[in-house]
C-alpha positions in Angstrom: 84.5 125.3 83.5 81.3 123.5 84.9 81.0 123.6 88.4 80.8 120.2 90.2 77.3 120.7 91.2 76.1 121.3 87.6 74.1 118.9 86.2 75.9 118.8 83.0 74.1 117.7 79.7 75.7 115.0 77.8 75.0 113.8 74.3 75.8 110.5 72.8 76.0 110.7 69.0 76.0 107.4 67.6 75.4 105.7 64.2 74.0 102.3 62.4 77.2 100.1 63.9 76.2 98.0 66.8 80.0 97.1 68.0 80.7 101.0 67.7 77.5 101.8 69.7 78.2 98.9 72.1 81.5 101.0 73.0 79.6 104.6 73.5 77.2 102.7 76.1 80.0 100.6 78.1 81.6 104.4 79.2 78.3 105.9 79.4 77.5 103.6 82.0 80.5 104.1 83.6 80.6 107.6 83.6 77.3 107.7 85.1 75.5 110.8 85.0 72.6 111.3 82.6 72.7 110.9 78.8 71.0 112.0 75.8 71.5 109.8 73.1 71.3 111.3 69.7 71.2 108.4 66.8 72.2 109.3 63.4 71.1 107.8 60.2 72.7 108.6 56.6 72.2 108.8 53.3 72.2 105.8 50.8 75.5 106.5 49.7 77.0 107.0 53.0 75.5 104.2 54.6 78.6 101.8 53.3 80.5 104.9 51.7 83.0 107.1 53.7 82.3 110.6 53.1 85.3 113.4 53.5 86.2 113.4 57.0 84.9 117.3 57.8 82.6 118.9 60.4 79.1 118.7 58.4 76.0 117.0 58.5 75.5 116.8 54.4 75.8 112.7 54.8 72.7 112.4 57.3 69.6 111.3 56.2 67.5 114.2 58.4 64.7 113.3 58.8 65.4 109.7 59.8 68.0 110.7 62.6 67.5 112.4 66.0 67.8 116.4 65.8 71.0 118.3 66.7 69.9 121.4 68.1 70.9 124.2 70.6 71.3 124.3 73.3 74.3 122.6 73.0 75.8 120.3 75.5 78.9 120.0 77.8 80.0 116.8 76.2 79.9 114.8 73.5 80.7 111.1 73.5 81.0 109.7 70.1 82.7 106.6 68.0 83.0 106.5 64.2 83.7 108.6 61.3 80.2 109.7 59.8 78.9 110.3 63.8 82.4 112.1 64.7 82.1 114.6 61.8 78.4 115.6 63.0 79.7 115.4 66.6 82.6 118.2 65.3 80.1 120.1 63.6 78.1 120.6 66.9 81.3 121.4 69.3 81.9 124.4 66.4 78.4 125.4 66.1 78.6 125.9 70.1 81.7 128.3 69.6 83.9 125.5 71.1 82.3 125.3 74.4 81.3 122.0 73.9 83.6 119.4 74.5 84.4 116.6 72.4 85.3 112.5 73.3 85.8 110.5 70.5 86.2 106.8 71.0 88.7 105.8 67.8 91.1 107.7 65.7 89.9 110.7 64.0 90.4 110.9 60.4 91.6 114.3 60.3 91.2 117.5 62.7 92.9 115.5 65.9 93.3 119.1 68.0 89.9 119.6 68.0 89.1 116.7 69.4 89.2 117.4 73.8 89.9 113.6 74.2 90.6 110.7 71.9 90.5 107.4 73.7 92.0 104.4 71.6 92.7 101.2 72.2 95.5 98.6 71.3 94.9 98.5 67.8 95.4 101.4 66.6 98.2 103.4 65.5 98.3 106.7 67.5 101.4 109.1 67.9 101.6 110.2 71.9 99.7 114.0 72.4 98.3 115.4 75.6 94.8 114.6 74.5 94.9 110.8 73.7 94.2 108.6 76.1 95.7 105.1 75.3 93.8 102.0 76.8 94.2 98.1 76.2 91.1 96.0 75.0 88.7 97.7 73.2 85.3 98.6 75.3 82.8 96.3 73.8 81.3 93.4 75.5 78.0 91.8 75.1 75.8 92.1 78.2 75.5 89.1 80.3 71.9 89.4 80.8 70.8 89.8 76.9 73.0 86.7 76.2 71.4 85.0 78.3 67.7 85.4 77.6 68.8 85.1 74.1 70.2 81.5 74.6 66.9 80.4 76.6 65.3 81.6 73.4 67.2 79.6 71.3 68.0 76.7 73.4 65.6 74.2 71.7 66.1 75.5 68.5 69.8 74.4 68.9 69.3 71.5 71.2 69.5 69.0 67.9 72.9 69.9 66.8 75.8 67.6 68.0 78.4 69.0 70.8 80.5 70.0 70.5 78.8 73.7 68.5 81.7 75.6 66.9 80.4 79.1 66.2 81.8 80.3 63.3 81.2 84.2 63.1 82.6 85.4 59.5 82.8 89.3 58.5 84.0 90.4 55.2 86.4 92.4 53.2 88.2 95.7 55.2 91.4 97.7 54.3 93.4 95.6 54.0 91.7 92.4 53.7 90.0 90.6 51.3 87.2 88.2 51.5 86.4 86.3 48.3 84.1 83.3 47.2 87.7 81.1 47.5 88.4 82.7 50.9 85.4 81.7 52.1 85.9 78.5 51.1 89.2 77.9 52.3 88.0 79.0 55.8 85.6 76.2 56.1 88.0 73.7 55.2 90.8 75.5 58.0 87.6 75.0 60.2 86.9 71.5 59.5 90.8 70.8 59.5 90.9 72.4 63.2 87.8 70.9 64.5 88.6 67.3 63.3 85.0 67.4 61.8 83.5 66.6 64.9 80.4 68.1 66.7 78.4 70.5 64.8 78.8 74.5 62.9 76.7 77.3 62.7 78.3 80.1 60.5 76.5 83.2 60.5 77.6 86.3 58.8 77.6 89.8 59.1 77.2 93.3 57.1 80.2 93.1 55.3 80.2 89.6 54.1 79.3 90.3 50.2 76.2 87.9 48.7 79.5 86.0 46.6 81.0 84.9 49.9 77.7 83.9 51.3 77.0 82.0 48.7 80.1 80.0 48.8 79.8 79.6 52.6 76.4 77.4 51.4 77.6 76.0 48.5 80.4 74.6 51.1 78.4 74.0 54.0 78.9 70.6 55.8 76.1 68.5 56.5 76.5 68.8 60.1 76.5 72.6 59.8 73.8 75.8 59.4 74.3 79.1 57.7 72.8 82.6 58.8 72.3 84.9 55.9 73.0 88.5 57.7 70.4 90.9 56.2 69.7 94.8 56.8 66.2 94.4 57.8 66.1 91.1 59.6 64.3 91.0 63.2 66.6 90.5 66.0 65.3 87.7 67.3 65.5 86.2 63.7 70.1 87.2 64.2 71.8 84.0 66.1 74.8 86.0 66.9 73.9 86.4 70.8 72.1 83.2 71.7 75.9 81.5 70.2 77.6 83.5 72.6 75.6 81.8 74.9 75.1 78.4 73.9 78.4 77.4 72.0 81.0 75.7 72.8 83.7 77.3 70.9 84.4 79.9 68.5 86.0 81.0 65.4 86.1 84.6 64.1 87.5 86.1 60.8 90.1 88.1 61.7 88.4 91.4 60.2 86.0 92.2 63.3 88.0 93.8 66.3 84.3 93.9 67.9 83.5 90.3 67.2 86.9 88.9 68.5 86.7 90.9 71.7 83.1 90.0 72.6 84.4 86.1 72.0 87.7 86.1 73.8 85.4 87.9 77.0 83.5 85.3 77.4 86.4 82.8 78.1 85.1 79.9 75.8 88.4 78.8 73.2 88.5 81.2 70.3 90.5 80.7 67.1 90.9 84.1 65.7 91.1 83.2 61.3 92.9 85.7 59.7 91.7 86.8 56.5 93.8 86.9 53.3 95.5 90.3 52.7 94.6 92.1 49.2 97.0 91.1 46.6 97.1 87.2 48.1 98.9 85.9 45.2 102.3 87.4 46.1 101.9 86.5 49.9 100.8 82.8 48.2 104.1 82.6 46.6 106.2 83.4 49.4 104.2 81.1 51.9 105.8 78.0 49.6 109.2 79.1 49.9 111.8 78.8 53.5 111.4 81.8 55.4 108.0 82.3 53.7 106.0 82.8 56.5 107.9 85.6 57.5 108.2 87.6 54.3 104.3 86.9 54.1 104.2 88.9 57.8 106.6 91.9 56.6 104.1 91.8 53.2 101.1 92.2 55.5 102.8 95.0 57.9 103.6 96.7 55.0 100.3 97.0 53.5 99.2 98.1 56.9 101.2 101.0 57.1 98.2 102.9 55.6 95.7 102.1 57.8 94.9 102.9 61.0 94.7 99.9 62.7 97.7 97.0 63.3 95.8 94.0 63.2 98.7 91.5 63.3 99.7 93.1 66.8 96.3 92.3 67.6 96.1 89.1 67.0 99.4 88.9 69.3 97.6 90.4 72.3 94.6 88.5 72.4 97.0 85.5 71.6 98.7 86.1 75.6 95.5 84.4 76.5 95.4 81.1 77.3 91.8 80.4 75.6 92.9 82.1 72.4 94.9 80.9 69.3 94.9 81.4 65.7 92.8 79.0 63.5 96.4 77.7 61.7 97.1 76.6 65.8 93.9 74.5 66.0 91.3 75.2 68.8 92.8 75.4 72.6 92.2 73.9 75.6 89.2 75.2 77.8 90.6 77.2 81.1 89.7 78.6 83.7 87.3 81.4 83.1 90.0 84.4 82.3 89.7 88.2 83.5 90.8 90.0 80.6 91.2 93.8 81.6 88.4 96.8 81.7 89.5 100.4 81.0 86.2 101.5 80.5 86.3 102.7 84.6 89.9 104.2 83.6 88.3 106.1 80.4 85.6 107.2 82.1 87.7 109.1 84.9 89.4 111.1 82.2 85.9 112.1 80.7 85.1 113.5 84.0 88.0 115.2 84.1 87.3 116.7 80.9 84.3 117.4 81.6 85.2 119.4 84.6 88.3 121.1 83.8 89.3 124.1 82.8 88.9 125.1 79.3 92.1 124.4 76.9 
């Protein structure tokens, strides 16, 4: 047990994911005592591959990440699977002493794991060291949106009003995103939009070069395309000066980060959900009565082996007023909404764990 007038040392152990790391910093800043952060980069085949889910730290690229040596700390905050299994290797290289928050599901190993904090979309079973919150903790920060819109401001000042923001991901268990998907998205766009005002798509990490491609081969004339790439400069990536500057948005439905970011900011969002593997059969069904239906049951059913329930999702950020799905058409601007924080909620439990009694 530490005593309350410790300073204890606290490691963040985070990755290459900017929405994952987003969520490490929101209850670091919360929790407010003084971090370490640890960053991790892996190996080339790792980097979009998912290694076996074990404590190790064969899938890091060594001498491109931040050393994990002793002595070890009281806690470690991490998110995602490749930082979570160098995470586990450092609470059993300490003997178990130290403690271990993981933001997400783990993959395997969940007793070993002090606290697991997860949020509406994912599929968890009740235990006494999950911690169940709403609205996942990302958020942009108000003040890096904003100095990224006054740096883009004239850059967009020559594109008709009103800006839809299209921000497109990419294939994901169990979701597909092909040239004809990306196509058929810009046309639900159009259709929603009434072709009026202007569209800047950008993409993202897991939009493949095919769907890219098709997203410029289909590009209106009163619409730009950002091609997402590794190495680009920041300043070069349009995704936080649209947060600021747009008027409204559409996501794919494959980015839980993306979608929470938008629906913060209280600007209409339609959510587009992507086609699920195996499209034809949920094609067929959609043309007959009761189609729509059959097509969800098809879609829950595939989900059942994945972590996530994206439809119920969709459901919950649908109870706000500024959010629909794209098939709905784009909704009326309110009043700016307060959608709940549990970051101050999760980080009370990790100072609980922090402090308590050894299990």
């Amino acid at each position: 047990m530490i005593s309350r007038t410790k300073k204890p040392q606290v490691w963040l152990i985070v990755g290459d994911k900017l929405g994952d790391n987003a969520q490490v910093e929101v209850l670091a800043e919360k929790l407010a005592l003084p971090v370490e952060r640890k960053t991790l980069r892996f190996k080339e085949q790792w980097i979009h591959g998912k290694p076996r889910f074990e404590a190790s730290l064969h899938h890091l690229d060594a001498a491109r990440s931040d050393s994990l040596e002793p002595p070890w700390p009281d806690l470690v905050l991490t998110i995602g699977r490749r930082p979570a299994m160098a995470a586990l290797w450092v609470k059993r290289q300490s003997g178990g002493r130290t403690k271990l928050a993981l933001i997400g599901r783990p993959k395997r190993y969940f007793d070993e794991f002090d606290l697991v904090i997860v949020t509406s979309q994912y599929r968890v079973p009740d235990r006494p060291n999950v911690l169940k919150i709403g609205l996942p903790l990302m958020r942009a920060r108000p003040e890096e949106v904003a100095r990224a819109a006054d740096q883009w401001r004239d850059r967009l000042a020559s594109m008709p009003r009103p800006l839809t923001a299209v921000l497109v991901g990419g294939a994901t268990k169990p979701f597909r995103f092909e040239p004809e998907d990306a196509r058929e998205l810009l046309r639900q766009v159009l259709r929603a939009s009434e072709e009026q005002g202007s569209f800047f798509i950008t993409t993202s990490r897991r939009t493949s070069e095919a769907a890219t491609n098709a997203l410029a081969e289909s590009l209106p004339a009163n619409g730009r395309l950002f091609r997402w790439q590794q190495k680009a400069e920041a300043d070069e990536n349009p995704y936080l000066p649209l947060l600021g500057l747009a008027d409204r948005f559409v996501v794919t439905g494959d980015s839980i980060s993306m979608m929470v970011e938008v629906a913060r900011l209280g600007k209409p969002l339609c959510v587009a959900p992507l086609p699920l593997q195996g499209k034809t059969i949920s094609a067929r069904l959609a043309g007959i009565p009761g189609g729509s239906l059959l097509v969800r049951l098809v879609g829950l059913t595939r989900q059942s082996t994945s972590s996530r329930d994206y439809f119920s999702f969709y459901d919950m950020l649908r109870t706000y007023p500024h959010v629909n799905l794209l098939a709905e058409g784009f909704p009326e601007a309110p009043e700016q909404p307060e959608l709940p924080d549990s970051a101050e909620h999760a980080a009370f439990a990790l100072r609980d764990l922090l402090y308590a009694e050894p299990r």
